[in-house]
C-alpha positions, 0 to 999 in steps of 0.5 A: 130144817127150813129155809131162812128166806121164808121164815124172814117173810114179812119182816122189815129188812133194813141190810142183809149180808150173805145167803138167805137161802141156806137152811137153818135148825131152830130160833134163839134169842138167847146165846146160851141155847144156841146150837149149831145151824140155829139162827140168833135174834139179838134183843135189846131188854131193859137189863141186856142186849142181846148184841153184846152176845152176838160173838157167842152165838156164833161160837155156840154155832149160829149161821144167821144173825138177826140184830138192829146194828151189823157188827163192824166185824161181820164174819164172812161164812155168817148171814146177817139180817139187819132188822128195824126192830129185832122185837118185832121180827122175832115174833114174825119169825117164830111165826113164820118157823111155826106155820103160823098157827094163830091163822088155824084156830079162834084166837081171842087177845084179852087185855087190860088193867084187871080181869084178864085172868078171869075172863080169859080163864073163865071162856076157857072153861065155858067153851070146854063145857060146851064140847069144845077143844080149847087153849088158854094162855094165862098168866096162871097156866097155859093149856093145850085142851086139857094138857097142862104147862107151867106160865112164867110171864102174862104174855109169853115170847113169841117162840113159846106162844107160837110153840103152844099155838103150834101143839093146839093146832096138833090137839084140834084145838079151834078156840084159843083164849089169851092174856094179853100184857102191856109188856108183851104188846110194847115188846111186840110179842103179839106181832105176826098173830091173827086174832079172832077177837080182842076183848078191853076189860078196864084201865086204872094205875098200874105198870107205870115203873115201866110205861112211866105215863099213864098215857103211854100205857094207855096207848100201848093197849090201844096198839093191840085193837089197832092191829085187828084186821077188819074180819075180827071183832072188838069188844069193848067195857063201854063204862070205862072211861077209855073203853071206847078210846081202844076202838078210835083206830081199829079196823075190827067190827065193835061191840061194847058191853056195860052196866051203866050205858047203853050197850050191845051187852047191856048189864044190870045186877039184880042180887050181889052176895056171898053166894054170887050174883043175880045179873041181868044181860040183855033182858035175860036174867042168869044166876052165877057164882061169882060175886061182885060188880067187878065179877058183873064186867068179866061176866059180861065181857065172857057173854058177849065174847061167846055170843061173837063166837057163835054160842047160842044165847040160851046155852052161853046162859047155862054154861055161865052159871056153873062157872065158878071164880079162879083161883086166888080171884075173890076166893074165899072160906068160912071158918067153924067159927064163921070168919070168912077169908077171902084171897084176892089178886087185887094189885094195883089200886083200882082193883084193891077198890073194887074188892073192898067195895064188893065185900062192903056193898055185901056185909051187914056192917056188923062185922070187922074187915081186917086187910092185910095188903102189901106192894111188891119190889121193883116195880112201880112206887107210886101206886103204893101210898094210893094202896095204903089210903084206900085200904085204910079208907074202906077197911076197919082194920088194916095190916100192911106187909111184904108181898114180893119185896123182890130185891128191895128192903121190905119194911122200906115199901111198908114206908111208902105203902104208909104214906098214903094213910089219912091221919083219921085212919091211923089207929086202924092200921099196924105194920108186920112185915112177915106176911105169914104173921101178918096172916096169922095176926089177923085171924086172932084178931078177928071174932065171930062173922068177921071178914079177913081179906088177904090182898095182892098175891092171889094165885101166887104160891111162891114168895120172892125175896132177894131174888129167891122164890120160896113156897108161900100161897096165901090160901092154904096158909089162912086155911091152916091158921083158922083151922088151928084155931078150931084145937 
């Protein structure tokens, strides 16, 4: 039990009604998981409002209600705090509720378009490898050293990120590695944490079903350096057109990393194959197993974020060239009959480009590159016909298909994904809206040397269709496909 007065510390009040003394069980948002002496947050989503369900968190057995609007009928035994925003207030709270335990260990916030996983996934490993305990909240996993939970959002709520945060602090953990979303920076799910460090890895289309302008989502991962205090450090990709913007207003210390400036990390690629990357950081040359000038960044982002943390140079060296990619990021097999299979995240156009420039900067040309790509449902429309053009432009071969049609008709984003397809690349594209047909279709297409991308769902191992999730990992289907073929 703990007294509401202090777990309130902080968060702007506009009204409170009756005692903020009393002690309390546990924080909800949700009425359902309401029991009694609990306090209740009433949050306004895109879909729900939490005020609606005030009454049956009291019922449930709330003591305290926390909303943005009293109701009209307060009950007299019921503490009300008036907030200005309940989002806000609630990640203060569950700080608070927690010990605030982001204040114990290294927390580092990675955000932007594309990367974040890599980058946050791989100074996980690093800084394991290098003797340390360490979490990780991903959109893949979370981990509390080497205690493994399952991630449901990129950026979780505030109750599960200060949870988590709270066991690390239990396991020792010193650093602390996270993904941080668009959604969870608007939504205020970082709010009441102390960051160590944030790191920018790149901005390109995505996500504009919910920020509706460019600039807005722009400006929402802006918001995360600005919230930095001035003991921790910014480090920005200084190539990226807005990666200097994030620091305008930051009270952080800035760093910048780069292949194509300046910078106080500066890159240069040296080899870019199938086997990895030969890449050059700071007039040090270090050979890693990743592959690609996108892979080059996240490189880069890792280096710097470890030099900031007190790695030394030589070991952070060491330690980046037995880093291998993370699941469903450019991960790839190669047949008996030599084609190569690669299973990529790549969602959103830049990233979709950024893969298929990688895989042409490396082939022979004698090859074909066989795409199979889709967009997912209910989420931002506008982004599919530029998928359609560039994997039309950079493929030889393109097979478009459902990825997760979530509660939209399938063959209706296959419609829109093809409208974005130039007329001289007709003939190169087909429409199989089975994704597993689409994959075993491309690999009886393809012969000898040649490549098949799988693009969009990477690390996924679930298909959503209709609001149900079925088993579907795009990996384990192509490798069954192409060992088939081995009979």
């Amino acid at each position: 039990m703990k007294a509401l007065k202090d777990i309130l510390y902080k968060v702007k009040l506009n009204a409170v009604i009756g005692d903020t003394s009393l002690q309390v069980n546990t924080l909800a948002f949700d009425s359902r998981k309401i029991s009694d002496g609990d306090v209740f947050i009433a949050i306004r989503g895109s879909v729900v409002d939490g005020h609606d369900y005030i009454s049956k968190a009291i019922d449930n057995g709330a003591k305290a209600i926390v909303c943005e609007q009293t109701p009209a009928d307060p009950k007299p035994d019921i503490t009300y705090i008036e907030v200005e925003n309940a989002h806000a207030a609630l990640a203060i709270m569950a700080s608070n509720y927690y010990n605030s335990p982001s204040k114990n260990l290294k927390l580092i916030g990675i955000t932007g378009t594309n990367g974040k996983t890599t980058v946050s996934t791989l100074l996980y490993k690093l800084f394991k490898a290098a003797g340390y305990k360490v979490g990780l909240l991903s959109t893949v996993k979370v981990l509390v050293d080497n205690e493994e939970y399952s991630a449901t959002h990129t950026t979780p709520d505030p109750l599960s990120i200060n949870k988590y945060l709270a066991l690390m602090n239990e396991s020792g953990v010193e650093f602390c590695f996270m993904e941080v979303s668009s959604h969870g920076i608007h939504q205020k799910r970082t709010e009441g944490l102390h960051f160590t460090g944030g790191i920018f890895t790149n901005l390109s289309h995505d996500h504009l079903d919910y920020h509706k302008t460019f600039e807005e989502y722009r400006n929402v991962k802006k918001e995360f350096f600005d919230g930095l205090g001035k003991d921790a450090f910014a480090l920005t990709n200084k190539d990226d057109k807005n990666g200097m913007f994030m620091l305008q207003n930051t009270k952080a210390k800035h760093y910048t990393y780069a292949l194509k400036s300046f910078a106080d990390y500066q890159g240069q690629i040296l080899e870019n194959s199938l086997e990895g990357l030969l890449l050059k950081i700071n007039e040090q040359e270090v050979w890693a197993k990743l592959i690609g000038s996108f892979n080059a960044y996240n490189l880069l982002a890792i280096y710097g974020a470890a030099d900031l943390l007190g790695l030394e140079k030589l070991e952070i060296l060491q330690l980046l060239s037995n880093l291998k990619s993370v699941s469903g990021r450019f991960q790839y097999l190669v047949s008996d009959q030599k084609i190569t299979a690669i299973v990529d995240y790549a969602h959103t156009p830049d990233a979709l480009k950024n893969v298929l420039q990688t895989i042409n900067d490396i082939r022979t040309k004698n090859e074909t590159l066989i795409t199979i790509v889709g967009c997912g449902g209910d989420r931002d429309k506008m982004k599919r016909p530029v998928m359609g053009n560039i994997a039309a432009k950079l493929s030889d071969k393109v097979i478009f298909t459902s990825d997760n049609p979530r509660t939209e008709d399938p063959d209706s984003i296959i419609q829109d994904i093809e409208k974005g397809v130039e007329p001289q690349d007709y003939k190169k594209t087909i429409s199989i809206t089975d994704r597993k047909q689409a994959i075993k279709t491309a690999c009886q297409m393809a012969e000898k040397n040649d490549i098949v991308l799988i693009a969009g769902k990477g690390h996924e191992t679930y298909q959503e269709i209709q609001g149900v999730k079925s088993d579907f990992n795009d990996f384990e289907i192509v490798k069954e496909e192409l060992i088939k073929m081995n009979k």
